[in-house]
N, CA and C atoms of all chains as a GROMACS GRO file, in nm:
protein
  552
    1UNK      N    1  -0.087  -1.982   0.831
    1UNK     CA    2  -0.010  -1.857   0.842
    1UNK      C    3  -0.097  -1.740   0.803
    2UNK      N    4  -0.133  -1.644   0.901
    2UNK     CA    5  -0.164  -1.514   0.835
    2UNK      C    6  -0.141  -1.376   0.823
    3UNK      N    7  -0.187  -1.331   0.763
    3UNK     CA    8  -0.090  -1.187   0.723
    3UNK      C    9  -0.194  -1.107   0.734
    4UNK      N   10  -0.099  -0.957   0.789
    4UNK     CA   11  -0.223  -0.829   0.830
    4UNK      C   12  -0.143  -0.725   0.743
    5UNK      N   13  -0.241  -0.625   0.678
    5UNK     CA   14  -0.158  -0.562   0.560
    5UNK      C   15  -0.205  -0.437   0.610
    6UNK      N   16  -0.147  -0.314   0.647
    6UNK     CA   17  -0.100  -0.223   0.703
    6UNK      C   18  -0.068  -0.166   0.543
    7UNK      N   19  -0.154  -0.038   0.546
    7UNK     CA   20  -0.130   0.111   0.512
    7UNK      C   21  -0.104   0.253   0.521
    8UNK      N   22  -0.014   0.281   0.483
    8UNK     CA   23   0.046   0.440   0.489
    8UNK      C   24   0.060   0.491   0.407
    9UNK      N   25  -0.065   0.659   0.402
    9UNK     CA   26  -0.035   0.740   0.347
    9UNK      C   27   0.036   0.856   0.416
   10UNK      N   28   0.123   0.963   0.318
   10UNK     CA   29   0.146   1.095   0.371
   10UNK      C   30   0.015   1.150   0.404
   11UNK      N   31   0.021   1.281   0.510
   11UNK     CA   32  -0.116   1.316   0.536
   11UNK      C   33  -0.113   1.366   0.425
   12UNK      N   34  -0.252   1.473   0.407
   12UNK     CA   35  -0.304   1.519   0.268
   12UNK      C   36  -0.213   1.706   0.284
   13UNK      N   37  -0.212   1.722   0.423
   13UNK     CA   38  -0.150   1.848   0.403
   13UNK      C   39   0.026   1.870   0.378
   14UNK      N   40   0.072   1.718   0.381
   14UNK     CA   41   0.209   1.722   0.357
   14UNK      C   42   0.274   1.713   0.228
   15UNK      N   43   0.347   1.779   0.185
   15UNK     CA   44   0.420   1.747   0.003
   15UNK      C   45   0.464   1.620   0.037
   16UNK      N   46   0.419   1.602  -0.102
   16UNK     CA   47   0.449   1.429  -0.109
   16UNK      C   48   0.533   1.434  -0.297
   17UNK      N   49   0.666   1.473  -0.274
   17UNK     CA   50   0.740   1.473  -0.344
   17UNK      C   51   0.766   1.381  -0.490
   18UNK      N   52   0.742   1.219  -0.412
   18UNK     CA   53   0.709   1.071  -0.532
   18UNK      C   54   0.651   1.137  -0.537
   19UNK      N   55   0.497   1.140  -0.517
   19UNK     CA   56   0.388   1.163  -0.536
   19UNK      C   57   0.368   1.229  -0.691
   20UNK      N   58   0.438   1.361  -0.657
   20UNK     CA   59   0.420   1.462  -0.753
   20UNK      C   60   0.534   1.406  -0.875
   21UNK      N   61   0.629   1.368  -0.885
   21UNK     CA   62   0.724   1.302  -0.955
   21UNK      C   63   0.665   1.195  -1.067
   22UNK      N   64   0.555   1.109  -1.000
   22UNK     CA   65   0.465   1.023  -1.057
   22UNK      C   66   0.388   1.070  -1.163
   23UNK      N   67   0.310   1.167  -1.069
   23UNK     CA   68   0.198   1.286  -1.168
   23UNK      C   69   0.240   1.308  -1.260
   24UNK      N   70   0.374   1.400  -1.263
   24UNK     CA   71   0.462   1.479  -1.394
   24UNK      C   72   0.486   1.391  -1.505
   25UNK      N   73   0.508   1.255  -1.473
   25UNK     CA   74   0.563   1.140  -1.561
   25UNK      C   75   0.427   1.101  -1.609
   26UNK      N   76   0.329   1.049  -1.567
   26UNK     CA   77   0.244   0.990  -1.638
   26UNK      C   78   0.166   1.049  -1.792
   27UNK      N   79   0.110   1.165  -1.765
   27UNK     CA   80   0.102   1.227  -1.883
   27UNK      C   81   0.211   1.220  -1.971
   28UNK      N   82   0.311   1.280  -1.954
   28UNK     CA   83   0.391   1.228  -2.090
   28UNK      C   84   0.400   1.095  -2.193
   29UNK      N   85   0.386   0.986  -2.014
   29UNK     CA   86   0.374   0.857  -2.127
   29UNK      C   87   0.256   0.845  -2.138
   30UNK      N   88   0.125   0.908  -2.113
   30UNK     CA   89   0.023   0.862  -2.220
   30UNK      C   90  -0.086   0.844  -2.101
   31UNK      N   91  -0.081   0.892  -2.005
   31UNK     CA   92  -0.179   0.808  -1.930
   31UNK      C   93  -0.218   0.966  -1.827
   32UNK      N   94  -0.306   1.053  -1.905
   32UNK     CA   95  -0.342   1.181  -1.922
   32UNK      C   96  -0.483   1.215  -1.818
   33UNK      N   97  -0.543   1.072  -1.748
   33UNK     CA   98  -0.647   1.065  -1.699
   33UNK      C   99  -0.623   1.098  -1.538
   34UNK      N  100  -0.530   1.108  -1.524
   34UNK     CA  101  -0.521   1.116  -1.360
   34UNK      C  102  -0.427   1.212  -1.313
   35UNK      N  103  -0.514   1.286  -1.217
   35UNK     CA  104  -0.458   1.451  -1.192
   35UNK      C  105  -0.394   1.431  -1.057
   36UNK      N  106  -0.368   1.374  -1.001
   36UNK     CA  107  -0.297   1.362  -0.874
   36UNK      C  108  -0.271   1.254  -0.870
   37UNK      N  109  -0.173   1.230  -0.764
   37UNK     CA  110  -0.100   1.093  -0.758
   37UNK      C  111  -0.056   1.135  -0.571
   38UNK      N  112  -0.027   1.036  -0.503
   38UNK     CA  113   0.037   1.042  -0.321
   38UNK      C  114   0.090   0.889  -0.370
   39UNK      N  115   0.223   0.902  -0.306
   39UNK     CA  116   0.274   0.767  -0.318
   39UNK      C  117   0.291   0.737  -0.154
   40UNK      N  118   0.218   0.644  -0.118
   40UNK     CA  119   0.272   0.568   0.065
   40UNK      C  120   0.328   0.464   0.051
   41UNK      N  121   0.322   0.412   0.161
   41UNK     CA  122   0.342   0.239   0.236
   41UNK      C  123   0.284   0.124   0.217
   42UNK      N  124   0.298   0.064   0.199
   42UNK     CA  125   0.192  -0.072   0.212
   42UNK      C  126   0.330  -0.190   0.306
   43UNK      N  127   0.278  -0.247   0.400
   43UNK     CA  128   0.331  -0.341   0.463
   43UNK      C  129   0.251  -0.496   0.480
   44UNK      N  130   0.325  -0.611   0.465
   44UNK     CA  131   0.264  -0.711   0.482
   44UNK      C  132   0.348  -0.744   0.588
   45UNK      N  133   0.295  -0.795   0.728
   45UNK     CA  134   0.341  -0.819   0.786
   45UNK      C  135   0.261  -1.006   0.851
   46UNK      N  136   0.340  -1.100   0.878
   46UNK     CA  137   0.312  -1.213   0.889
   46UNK      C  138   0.314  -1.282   1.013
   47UNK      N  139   0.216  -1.373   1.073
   47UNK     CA  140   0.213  -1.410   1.166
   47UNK      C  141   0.205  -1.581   1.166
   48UNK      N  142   0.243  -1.606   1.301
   48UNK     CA  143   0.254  -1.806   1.299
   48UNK      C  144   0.098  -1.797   1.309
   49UNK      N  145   0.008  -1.894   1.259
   49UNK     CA  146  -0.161  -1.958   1.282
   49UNK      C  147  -0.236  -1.822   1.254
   50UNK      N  148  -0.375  -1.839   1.301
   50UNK     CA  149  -0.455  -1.700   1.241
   50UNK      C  150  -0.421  -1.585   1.304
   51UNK      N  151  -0.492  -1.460   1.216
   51UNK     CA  152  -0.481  -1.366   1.292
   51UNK      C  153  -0.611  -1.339   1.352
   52UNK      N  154  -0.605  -1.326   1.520
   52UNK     CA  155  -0.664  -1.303   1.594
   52UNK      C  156  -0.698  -1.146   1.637
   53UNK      N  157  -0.774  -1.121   1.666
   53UNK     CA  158  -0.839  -0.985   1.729
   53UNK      C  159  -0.713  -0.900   1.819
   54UNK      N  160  -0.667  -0.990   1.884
   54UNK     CA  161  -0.524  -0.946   1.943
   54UNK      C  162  -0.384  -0.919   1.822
   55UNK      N  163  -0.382  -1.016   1.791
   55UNK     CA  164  -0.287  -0.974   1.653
   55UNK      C  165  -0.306  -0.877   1.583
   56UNK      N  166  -0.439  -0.803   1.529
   56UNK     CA  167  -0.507  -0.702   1.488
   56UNK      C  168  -0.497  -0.576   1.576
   57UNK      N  169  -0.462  -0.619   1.671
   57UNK     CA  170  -0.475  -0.499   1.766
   57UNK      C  171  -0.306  -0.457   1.756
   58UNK      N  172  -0.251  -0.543   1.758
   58UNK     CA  173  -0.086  -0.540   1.767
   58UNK      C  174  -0.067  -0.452   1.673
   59UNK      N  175  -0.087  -0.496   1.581
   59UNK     CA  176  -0.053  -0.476   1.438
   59UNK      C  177  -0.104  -0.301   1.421
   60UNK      N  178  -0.200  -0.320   1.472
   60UNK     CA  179  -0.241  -0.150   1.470
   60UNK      C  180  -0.182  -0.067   1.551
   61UNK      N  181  -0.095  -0.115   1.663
   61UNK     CA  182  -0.019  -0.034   1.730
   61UNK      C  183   0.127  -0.025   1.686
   62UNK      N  184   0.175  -0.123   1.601
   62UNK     CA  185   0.286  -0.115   1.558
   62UNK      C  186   0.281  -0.008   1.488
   63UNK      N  187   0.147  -0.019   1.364
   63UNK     CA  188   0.125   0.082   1.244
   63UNK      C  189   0.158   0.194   1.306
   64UNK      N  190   0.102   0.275   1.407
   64UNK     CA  191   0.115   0.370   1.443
   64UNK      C  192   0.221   0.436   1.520
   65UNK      N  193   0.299   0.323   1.539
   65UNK     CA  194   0.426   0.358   1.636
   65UNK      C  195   0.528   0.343   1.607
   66UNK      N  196   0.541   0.219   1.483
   66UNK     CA  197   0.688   0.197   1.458
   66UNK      C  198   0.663   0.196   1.264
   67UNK      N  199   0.554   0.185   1.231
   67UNK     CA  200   0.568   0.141   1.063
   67UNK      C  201   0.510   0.296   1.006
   68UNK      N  202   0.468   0.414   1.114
   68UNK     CA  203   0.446   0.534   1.045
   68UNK      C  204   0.505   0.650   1.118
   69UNK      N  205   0.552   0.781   1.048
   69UNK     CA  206   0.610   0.853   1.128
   69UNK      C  207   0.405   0.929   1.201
   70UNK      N  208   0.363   0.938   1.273
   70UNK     CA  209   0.245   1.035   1.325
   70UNK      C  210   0.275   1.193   1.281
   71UNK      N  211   0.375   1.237   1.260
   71UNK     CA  212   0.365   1.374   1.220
   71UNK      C  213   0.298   1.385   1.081
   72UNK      N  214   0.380   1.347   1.008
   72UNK     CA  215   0.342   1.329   0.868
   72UNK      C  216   0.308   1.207   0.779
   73UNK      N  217   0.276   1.128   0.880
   73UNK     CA  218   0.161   1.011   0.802
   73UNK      C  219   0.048   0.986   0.881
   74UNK      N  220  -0.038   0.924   0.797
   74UNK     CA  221  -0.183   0.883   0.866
   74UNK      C  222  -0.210   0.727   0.777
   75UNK      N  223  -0.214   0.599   0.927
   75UNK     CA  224  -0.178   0.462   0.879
   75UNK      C  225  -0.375   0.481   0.832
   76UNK      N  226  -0.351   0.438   0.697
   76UNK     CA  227  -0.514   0.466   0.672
   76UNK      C  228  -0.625   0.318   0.675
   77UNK      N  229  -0.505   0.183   0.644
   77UNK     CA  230  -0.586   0.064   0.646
   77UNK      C  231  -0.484  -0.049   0.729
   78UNK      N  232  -0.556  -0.111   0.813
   78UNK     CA  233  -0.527  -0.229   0.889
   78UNK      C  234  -0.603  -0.347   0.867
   79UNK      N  235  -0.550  -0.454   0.803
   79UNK     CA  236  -0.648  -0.526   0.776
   79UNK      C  237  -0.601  -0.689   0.789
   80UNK      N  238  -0.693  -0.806   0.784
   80UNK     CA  239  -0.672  -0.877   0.748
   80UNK      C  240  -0.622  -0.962   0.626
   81UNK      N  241  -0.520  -1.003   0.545
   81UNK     CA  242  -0.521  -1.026   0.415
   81UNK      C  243  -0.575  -1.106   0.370
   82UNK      N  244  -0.667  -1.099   0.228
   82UNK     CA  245  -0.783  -1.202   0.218
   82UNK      C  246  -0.720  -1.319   0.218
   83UNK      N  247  -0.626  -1.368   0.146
   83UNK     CA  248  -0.568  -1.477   0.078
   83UNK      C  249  -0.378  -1.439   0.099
   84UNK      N  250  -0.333  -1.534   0.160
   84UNK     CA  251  -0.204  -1.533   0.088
   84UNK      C  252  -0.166  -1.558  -0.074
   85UNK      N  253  -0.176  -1.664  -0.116
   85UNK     CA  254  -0.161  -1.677  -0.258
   85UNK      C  255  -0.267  -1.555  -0.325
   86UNK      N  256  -0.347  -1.449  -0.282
   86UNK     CA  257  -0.397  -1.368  -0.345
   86UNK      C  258  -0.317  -1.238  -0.357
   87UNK      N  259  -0.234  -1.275  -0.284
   87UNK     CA  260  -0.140  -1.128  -0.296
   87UNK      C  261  -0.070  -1.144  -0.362
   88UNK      N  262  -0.052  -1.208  -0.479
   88UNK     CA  263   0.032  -1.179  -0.541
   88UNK      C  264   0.005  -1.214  -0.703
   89UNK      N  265  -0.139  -1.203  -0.712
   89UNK     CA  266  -0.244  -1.200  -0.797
   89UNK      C  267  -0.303  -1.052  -0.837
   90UNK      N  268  -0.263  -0.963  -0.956
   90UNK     CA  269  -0.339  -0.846  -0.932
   90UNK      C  270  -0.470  -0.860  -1.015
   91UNK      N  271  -0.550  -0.798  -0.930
   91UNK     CA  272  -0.716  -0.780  -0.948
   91UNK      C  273  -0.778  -0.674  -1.024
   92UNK      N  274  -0.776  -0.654  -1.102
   92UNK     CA  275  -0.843  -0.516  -1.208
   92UNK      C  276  -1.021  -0.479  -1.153
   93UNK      N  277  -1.517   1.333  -0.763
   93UNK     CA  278  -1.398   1.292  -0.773
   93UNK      C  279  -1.336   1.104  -0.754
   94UNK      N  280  -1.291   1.044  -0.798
   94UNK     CA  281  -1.283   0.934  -0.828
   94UNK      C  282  -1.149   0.924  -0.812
   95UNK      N  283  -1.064   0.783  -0.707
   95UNK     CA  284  -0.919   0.749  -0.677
   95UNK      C  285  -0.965   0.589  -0.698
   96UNK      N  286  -0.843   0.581  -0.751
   96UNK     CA  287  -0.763   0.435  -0.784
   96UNK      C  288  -0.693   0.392  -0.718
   97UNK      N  289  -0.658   0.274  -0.612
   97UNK     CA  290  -0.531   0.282  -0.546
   97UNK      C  291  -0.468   0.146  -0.617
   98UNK      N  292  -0.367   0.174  -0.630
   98UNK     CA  293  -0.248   0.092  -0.657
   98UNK      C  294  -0.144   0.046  -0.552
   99UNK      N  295  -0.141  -0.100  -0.553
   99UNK     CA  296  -0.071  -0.179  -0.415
   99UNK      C  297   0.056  -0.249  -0.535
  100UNK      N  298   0.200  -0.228  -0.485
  100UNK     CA  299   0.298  -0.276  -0.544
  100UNK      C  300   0.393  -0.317  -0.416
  101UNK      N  301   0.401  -0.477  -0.453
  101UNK     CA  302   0.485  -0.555  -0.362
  101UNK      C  303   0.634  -0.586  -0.442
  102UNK      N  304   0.753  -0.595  -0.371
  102UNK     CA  305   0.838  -0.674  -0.403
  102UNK      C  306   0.805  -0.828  -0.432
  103UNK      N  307   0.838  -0.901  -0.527
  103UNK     CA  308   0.905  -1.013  -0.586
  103UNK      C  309   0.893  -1.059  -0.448
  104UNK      N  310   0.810  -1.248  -0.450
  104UNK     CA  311   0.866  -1.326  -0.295
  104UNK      C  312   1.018  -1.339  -0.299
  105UNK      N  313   1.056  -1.379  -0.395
  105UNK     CA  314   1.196  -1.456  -0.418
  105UNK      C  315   1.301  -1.318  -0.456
  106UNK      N  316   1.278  -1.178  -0.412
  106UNK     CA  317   1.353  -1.046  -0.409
  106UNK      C  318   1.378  -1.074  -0.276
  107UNK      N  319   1.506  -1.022  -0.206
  107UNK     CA  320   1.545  -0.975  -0.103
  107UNK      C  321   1.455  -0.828  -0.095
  108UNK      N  322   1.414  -0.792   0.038
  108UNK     CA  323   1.315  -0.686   0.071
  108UNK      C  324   1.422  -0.601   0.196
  109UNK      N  325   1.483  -0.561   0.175
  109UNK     CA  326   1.616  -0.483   0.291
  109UNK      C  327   1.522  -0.405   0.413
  110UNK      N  328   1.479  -0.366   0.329
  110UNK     CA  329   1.309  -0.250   0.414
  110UNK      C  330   1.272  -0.356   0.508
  111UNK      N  331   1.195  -0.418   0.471
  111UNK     CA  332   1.099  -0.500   0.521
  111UNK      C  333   1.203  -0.586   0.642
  112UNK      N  334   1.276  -0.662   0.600
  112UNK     CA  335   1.366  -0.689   0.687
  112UNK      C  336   1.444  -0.608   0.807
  113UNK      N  337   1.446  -0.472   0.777
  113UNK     CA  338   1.470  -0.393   0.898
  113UNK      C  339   1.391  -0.377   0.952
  114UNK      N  340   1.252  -0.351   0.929
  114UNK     CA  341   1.061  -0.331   1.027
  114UNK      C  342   1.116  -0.499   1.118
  115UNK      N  343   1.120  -0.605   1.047
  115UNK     CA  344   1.092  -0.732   1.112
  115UNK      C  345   1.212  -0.746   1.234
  116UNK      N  346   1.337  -0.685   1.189
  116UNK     CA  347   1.440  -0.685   1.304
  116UNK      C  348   1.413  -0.592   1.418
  117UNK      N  349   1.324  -0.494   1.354
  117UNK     CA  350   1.270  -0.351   1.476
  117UNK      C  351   1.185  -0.378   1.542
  118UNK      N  352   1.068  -0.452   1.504
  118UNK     CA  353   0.964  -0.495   1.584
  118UNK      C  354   0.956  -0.546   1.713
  119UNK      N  355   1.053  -0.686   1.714
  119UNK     CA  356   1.034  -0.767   1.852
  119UNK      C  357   1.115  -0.718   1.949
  120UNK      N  358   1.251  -0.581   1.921
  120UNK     CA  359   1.290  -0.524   2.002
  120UNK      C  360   1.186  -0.389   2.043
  121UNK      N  361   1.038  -0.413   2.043
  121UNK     CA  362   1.018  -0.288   2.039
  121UNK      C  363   0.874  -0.334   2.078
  122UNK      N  364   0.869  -0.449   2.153
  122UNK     CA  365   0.778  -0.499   2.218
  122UNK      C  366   0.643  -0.571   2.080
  123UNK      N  367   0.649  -0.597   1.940
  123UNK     CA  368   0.601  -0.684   1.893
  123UNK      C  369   0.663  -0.782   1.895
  124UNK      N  370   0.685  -0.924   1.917
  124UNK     CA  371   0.709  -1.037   1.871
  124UNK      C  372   0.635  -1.139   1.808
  125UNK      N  373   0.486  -1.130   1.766
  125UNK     CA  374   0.433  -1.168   1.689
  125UNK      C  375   0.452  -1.155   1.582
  126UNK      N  376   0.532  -1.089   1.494
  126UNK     CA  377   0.495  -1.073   1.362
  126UNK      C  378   0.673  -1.154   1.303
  127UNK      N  379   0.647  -1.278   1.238
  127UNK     CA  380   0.767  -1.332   1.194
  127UNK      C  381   0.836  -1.308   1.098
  128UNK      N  382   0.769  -1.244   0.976
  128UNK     CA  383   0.791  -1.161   0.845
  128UNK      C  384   0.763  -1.017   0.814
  129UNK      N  385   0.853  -0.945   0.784
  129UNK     CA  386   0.761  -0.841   0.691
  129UNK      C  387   0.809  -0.780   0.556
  130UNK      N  388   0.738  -0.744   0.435
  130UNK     CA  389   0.739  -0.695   0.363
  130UNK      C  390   0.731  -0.547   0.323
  131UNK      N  391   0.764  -0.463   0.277
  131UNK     CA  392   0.710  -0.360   0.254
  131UNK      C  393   0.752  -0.321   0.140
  132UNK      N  394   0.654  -0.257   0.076
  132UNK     CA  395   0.569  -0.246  -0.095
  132UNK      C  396   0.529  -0.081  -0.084
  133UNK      N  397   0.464  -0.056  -0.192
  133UNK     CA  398   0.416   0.078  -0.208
  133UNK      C  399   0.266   0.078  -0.235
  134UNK      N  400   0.211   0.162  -0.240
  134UNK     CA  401   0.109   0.194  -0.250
  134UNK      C  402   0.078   0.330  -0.308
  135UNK      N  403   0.036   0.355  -0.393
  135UNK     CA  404  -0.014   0.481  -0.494
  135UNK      C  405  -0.188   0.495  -0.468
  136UNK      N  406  -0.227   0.620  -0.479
  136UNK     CA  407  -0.338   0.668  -0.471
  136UNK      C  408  -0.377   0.763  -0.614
  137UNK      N  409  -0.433   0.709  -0.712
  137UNK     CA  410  -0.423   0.819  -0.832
  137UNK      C  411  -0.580   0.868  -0.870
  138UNK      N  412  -0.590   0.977  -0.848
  138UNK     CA  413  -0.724   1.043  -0.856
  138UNK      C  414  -0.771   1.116  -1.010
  139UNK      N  415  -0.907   1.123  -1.020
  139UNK     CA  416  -0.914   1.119  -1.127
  139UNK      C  417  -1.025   1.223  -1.112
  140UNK      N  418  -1.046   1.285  -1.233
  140UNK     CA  419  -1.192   1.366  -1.231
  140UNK      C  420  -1.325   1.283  -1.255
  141UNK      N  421  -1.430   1.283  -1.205
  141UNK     CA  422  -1.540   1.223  -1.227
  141UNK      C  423  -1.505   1.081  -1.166
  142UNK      N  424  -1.618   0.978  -1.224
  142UNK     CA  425  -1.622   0.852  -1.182
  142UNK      C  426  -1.481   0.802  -1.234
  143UNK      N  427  -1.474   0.686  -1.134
  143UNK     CA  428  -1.355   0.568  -1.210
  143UNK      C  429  -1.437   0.453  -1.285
  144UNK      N  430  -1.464   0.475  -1.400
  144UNK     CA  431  -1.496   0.375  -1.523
  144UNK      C  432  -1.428   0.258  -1.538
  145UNK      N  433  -1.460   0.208  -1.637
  145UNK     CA  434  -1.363   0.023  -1.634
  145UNK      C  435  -1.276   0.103  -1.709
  146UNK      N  436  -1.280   0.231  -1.793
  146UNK     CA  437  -1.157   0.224  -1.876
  146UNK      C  438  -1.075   0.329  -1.748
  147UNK      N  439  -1.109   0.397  -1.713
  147UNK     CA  440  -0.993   0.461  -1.663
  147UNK      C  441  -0.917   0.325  -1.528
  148UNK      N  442  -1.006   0.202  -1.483
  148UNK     CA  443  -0.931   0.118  -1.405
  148UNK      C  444  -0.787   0.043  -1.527
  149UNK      N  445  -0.877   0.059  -1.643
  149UNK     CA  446  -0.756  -0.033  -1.725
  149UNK      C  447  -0.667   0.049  -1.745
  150UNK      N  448  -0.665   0.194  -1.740
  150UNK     CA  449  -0.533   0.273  -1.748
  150UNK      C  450  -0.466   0.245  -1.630
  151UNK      N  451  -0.540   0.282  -1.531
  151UNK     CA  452  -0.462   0.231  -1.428
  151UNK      C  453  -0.351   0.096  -1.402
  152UNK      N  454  -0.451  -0.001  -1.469
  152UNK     CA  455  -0.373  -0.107  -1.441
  152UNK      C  456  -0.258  -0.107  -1.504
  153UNK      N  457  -0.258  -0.041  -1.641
  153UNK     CA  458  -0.161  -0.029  -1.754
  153UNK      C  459  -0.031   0.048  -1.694
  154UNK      N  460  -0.055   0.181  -1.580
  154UNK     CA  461  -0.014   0.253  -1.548
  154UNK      C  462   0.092   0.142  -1.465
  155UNK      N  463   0.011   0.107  -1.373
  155UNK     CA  464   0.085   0.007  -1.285
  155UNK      C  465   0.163  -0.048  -1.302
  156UNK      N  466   0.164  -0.149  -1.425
  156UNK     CA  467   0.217  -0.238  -1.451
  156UNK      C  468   0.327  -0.194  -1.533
  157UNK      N  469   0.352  -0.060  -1.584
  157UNK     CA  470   0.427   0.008  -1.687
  157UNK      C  471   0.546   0.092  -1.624
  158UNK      N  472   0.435   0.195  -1.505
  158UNK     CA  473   0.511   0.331  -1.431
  158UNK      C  474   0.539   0.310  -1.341
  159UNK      N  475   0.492   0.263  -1.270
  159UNK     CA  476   0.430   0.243  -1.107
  159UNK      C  477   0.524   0.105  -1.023
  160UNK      N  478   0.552   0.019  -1.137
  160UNK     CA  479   0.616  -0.060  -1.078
  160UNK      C  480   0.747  -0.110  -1.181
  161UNK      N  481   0.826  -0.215  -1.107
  161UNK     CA  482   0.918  -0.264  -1.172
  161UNK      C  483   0.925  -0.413  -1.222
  162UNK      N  484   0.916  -0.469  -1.336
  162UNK     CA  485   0.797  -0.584  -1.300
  162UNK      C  486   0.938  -0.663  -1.305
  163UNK      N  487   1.051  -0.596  -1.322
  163UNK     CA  488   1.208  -0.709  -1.281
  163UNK      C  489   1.198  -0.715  -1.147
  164UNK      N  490   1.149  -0.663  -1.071
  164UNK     CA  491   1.162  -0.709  -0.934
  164UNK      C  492   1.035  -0.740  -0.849
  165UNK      N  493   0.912  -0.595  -0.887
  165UNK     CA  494   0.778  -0.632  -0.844
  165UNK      C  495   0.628  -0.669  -0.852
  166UNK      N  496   0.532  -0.696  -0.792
  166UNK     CA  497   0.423  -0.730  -0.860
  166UNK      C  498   0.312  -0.643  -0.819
  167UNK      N  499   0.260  -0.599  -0.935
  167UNK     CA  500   0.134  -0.518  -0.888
  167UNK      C  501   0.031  -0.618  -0.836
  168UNK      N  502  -0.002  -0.614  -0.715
  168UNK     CA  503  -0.098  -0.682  -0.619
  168UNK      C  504  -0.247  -0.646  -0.600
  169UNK      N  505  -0.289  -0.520  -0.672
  169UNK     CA  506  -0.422  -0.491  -0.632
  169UNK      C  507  -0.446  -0.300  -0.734
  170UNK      N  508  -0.494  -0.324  -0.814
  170UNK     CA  509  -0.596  -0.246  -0.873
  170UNK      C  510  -0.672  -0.222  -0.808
  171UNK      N  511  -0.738  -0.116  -0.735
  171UNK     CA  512  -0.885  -0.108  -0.695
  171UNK      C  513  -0.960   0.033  -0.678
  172UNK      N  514  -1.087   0.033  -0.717
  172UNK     CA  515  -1.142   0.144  -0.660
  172UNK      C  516  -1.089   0.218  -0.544
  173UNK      N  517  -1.091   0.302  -0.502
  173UNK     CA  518  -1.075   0.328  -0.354
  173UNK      C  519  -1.240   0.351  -0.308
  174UNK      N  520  -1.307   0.292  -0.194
  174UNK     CA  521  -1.389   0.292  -0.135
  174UNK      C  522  -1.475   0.415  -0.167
  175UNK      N  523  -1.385   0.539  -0.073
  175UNK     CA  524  -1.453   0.698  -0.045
  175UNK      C  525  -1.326   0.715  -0.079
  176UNK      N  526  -1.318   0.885  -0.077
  176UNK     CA  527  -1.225   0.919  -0.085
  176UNK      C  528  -1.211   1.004   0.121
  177UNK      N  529  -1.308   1.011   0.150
  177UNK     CA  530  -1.310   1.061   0.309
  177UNK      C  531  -1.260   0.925   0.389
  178UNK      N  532  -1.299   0.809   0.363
  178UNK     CA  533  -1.230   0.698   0.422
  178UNK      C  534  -1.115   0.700   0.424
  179UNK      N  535  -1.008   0.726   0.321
  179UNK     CA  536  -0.893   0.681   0.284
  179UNK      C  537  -0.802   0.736   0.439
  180UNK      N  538  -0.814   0.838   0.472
  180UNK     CA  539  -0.776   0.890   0.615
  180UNK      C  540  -0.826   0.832   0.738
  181UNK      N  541  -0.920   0.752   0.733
  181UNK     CA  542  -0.958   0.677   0.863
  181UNK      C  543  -0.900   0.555   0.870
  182UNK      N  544  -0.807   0.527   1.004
  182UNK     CA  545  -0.784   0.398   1.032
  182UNK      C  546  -0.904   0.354   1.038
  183UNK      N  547  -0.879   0.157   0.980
  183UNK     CA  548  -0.969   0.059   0.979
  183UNK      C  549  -0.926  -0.053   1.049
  184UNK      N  550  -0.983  -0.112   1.179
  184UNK     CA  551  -0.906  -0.205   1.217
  184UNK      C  552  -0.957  -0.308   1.213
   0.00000   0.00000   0.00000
């Protein structure tokens, strides 16, 4: 089984409302190091056997057509996922 | 300038309502390859100067504290971000 993991950010010229909501909160609780924040998308999307060059291609047309609005997002990563059981492992 | 991105998935064993509407939208919409989908968040948190191991461990701290809900989700990926000029280019 494999999975292609699809990213969306807001573009950079659009208010990104979470985004800024995030920012405001973190300093208070303590975490004073980071001056901006954009909150997007992340999609895992899953397929029967590998993903093929065609599946990759799919997947990048979905991103752009059905998993992002094009006005105000830009799908920034299409990818293969390294590992299933790695996703759900976080990596520092 | 230096970004962190932060990948936050729903729980396998969470109902995903989101994700389940992309997977019902898809194969009416000319994908039928894709048998699952998920959808998670993704944060971008920028920082002044380099990203150090300590400002990744705030991050992670951040993550695991602000950023997510760990009753329902799992932070999946701490990471550098590459460039920060990449982050806007599809990668397929």
């Amino acid at each position: 089984m494999g999975r292609v993991v699809v990213d969306v950010m807001p573009k950079p010229e659009i208010l990104d409302p979470q985004g800024k909501a995030v920012a405001g909160a973190l300093p208070r609780l303590g975490f004073a190091q980071f001056t901006s924040v954009r909150q997007g998308k992340r999609f895992e999307l899953e397929v029967d056997g590998e993903v093929t060059p065609e599946v990759l291609a799919a997947a990048l047309a979905a991103a752009e057509t059905v998993l992002s609005n094009p006005v105000i997002e830009d799908v920034v990563r299409v990818a293969v996922a390294p590992e299933v059981v790695g996703s759900t492992e976080p990596t520092a």
